[in-house]
C-alpha positions in Angstrom: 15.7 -2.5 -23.8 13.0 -5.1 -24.9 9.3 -4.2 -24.2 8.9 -6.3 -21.2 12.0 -4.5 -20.0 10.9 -1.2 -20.2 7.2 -1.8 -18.9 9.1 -3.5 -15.9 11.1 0.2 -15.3 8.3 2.3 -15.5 6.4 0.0 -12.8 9.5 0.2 -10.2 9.7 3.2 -10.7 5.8 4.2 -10.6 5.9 3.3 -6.9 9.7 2.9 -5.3 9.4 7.0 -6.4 9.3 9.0 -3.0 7.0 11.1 -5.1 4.9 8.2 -4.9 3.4 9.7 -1.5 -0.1 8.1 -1.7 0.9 4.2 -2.7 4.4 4.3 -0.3 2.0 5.5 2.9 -0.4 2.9 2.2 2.7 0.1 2.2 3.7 2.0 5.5 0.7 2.1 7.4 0.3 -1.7 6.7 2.7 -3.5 6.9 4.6 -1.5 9.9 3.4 -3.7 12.6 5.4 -6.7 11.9 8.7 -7.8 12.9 11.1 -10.6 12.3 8.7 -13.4 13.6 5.2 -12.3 11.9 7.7 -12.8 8.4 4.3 -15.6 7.5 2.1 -12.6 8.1 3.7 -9.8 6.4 4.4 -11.9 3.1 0.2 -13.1 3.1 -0.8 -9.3 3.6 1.7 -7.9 1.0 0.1 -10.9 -1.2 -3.7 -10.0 -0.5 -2.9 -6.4 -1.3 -0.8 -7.6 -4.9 -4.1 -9.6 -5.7 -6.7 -6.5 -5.0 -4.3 -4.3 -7.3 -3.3 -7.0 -10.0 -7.3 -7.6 -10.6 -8.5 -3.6 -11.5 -5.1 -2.9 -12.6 -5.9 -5.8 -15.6 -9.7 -4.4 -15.9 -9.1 -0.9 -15.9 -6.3 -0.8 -18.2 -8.3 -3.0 -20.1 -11.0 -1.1 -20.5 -13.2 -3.2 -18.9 -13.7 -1.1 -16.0 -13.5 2.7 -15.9 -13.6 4.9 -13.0 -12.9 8.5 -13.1 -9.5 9.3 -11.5 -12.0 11.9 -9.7 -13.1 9.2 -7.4 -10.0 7.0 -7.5 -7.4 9.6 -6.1 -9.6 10.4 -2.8 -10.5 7.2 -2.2 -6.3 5.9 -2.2 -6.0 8.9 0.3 -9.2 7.5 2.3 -7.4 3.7 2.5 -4.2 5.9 3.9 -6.5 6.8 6.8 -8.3 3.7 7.3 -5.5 1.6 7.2 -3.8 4.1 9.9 -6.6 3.8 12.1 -6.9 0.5 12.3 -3.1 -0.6 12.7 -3.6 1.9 15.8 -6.4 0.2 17.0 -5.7 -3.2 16.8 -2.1 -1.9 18.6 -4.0 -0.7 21.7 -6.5 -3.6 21.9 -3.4 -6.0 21.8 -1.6 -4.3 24.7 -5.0 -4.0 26.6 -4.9 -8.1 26.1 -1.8 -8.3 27.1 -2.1 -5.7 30.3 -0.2 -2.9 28.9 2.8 -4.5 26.6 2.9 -5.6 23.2 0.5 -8.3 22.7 -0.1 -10.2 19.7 -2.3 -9.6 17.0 -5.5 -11.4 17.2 -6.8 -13.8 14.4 -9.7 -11.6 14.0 -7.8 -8.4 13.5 -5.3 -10.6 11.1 -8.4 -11.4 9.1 -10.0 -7.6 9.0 -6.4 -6.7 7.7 -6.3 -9.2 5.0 -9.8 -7.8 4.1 -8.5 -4.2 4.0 -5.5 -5.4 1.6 -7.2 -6.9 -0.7 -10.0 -4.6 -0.7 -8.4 -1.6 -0.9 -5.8 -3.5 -3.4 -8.8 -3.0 -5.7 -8.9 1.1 -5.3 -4.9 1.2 -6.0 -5.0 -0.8 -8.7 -7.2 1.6 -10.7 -4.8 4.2 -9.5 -1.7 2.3 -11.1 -4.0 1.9 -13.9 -4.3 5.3 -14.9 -0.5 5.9 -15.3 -0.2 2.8 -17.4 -2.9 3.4 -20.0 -1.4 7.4 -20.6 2.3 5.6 -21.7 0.1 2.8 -24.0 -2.5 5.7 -25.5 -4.2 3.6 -28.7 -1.9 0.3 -28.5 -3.4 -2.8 -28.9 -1.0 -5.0 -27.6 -1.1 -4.6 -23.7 -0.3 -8.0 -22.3 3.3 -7.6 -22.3 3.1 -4.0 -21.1 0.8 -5.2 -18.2 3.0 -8.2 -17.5 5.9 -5.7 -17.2 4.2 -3.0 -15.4 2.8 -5.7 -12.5 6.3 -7.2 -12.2 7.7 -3.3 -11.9 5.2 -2.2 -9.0 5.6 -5.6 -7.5 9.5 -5.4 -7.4 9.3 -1.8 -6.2 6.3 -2.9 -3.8 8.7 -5.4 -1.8 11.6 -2.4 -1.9 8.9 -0.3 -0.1 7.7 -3.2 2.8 11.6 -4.0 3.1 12.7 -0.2 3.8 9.7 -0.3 6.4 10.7 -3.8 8.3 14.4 -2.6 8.1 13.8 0.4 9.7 11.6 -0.9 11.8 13.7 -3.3 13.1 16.4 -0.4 13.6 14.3 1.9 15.5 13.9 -0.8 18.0 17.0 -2.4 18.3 19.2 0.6 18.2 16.8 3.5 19.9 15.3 0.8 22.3 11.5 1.5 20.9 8.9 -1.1 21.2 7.0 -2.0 18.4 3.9 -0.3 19.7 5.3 2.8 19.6 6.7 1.9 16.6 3.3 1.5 15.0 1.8 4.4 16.5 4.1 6.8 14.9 4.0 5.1 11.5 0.2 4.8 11.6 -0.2 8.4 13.1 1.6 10.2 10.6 0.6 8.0 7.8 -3.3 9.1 9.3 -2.0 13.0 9.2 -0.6 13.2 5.7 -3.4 10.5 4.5 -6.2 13.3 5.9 -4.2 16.1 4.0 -4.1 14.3 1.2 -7.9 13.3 1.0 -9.1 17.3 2.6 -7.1 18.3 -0.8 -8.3 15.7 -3.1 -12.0 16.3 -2.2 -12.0 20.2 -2.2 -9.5 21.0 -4.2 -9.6 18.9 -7.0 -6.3 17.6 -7.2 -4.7 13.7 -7.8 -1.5 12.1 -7.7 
């Protein structure tokens, strides 16, 4: 297997793992509002997140930016809750709009969630980073390696959102649940295992 080959493994496989709790509930909690005809939508969030994580993910491996992994692994658990919070909000303010069903999304809450992806794009990139400068330790040559590893986590990225619309999509077709309540059990468990995950992070001094 070339370089680039390899480099694109290791980046599937950094964040289509199930081990992967942190990056895969992130992916959940944001993108789990949106069904077949919000396609537009889903594809420009999933692209404002790519471009937050492809920026740091460059610097910090790099070198030109260095964060402790300290700071990095409660803050990805803090963008969990965030993110959780506010797909649950902006799911109750659309079916107070609507007088109690669905709704759609407004174009302000559309813009606030482009904000969050690509903001908190940035945070997960320097948590990508991390696994990607133990595998190059002293190398010089990281372009390839970085070209690869992007491509990887982007492949494995759109595995991740796919699994979410797909099941999505099942849930309500087959179970008869609306997309609301779709959301609100995505986002709430996402919020409950994001919480966990920051609580241990911050006291206990642990990181993904």
């Amino acid at each position: 297997m070339n370089e680039l080959g390899l480099y694109l493994k290791v980046g599937f496989h950094h964040i289509a793992d199930w081990r992967a709790t942190d990056h895969i509930l992130f992916v959940a909690a944001l993108t789990a509002a949106y069904g077949p005809r919000e396609w537009a939508r889903l594809a420009w969030l999933v692209t404002a997140f790519t471009i937050g994580h492809s920026v740091t993910l460059a610097l910090t491996t790099m070198d030109l930016l260095r964060i402790s992994t300290r700071v990095v692994e409660p803050l990805i658990a803090l963008t969990i809750v965030v993110t959780a919070f506010a797909a649950i909000h902006d799911q109750r303010a659309a079916a107070q709009a609507a007088g109690g069903g669905d709704g759609s999304i407004s174009r302000a809450a559309m813009a606030r969630r482009y904000a969050i992806a690509a903001g908190f794009g940035l945070i997960h990139g320097c948590g990508f980073a991390s696994g990607l400068r133990s595998l190059l330790g002293g190398s010089e040559g990281i372009a390839i390696p970085l070209l690869g590893f992007n491509l990887g986590l982007e492949v494995g990225q759109l595995l991740v959102v796919s699994a979410i619309f797909l099941l999505g999509l099942g849930v309500e077709r087959m179970l008869g649940w609306s997309r609301r309540d779709w959301v609100l059990v995505v986002s709430g468990a996402a919020a409950g295992v994001g919480l966990s995950l920051l609580v241990e992070r911050v006291f206990g001094g642990g990181g993904a």
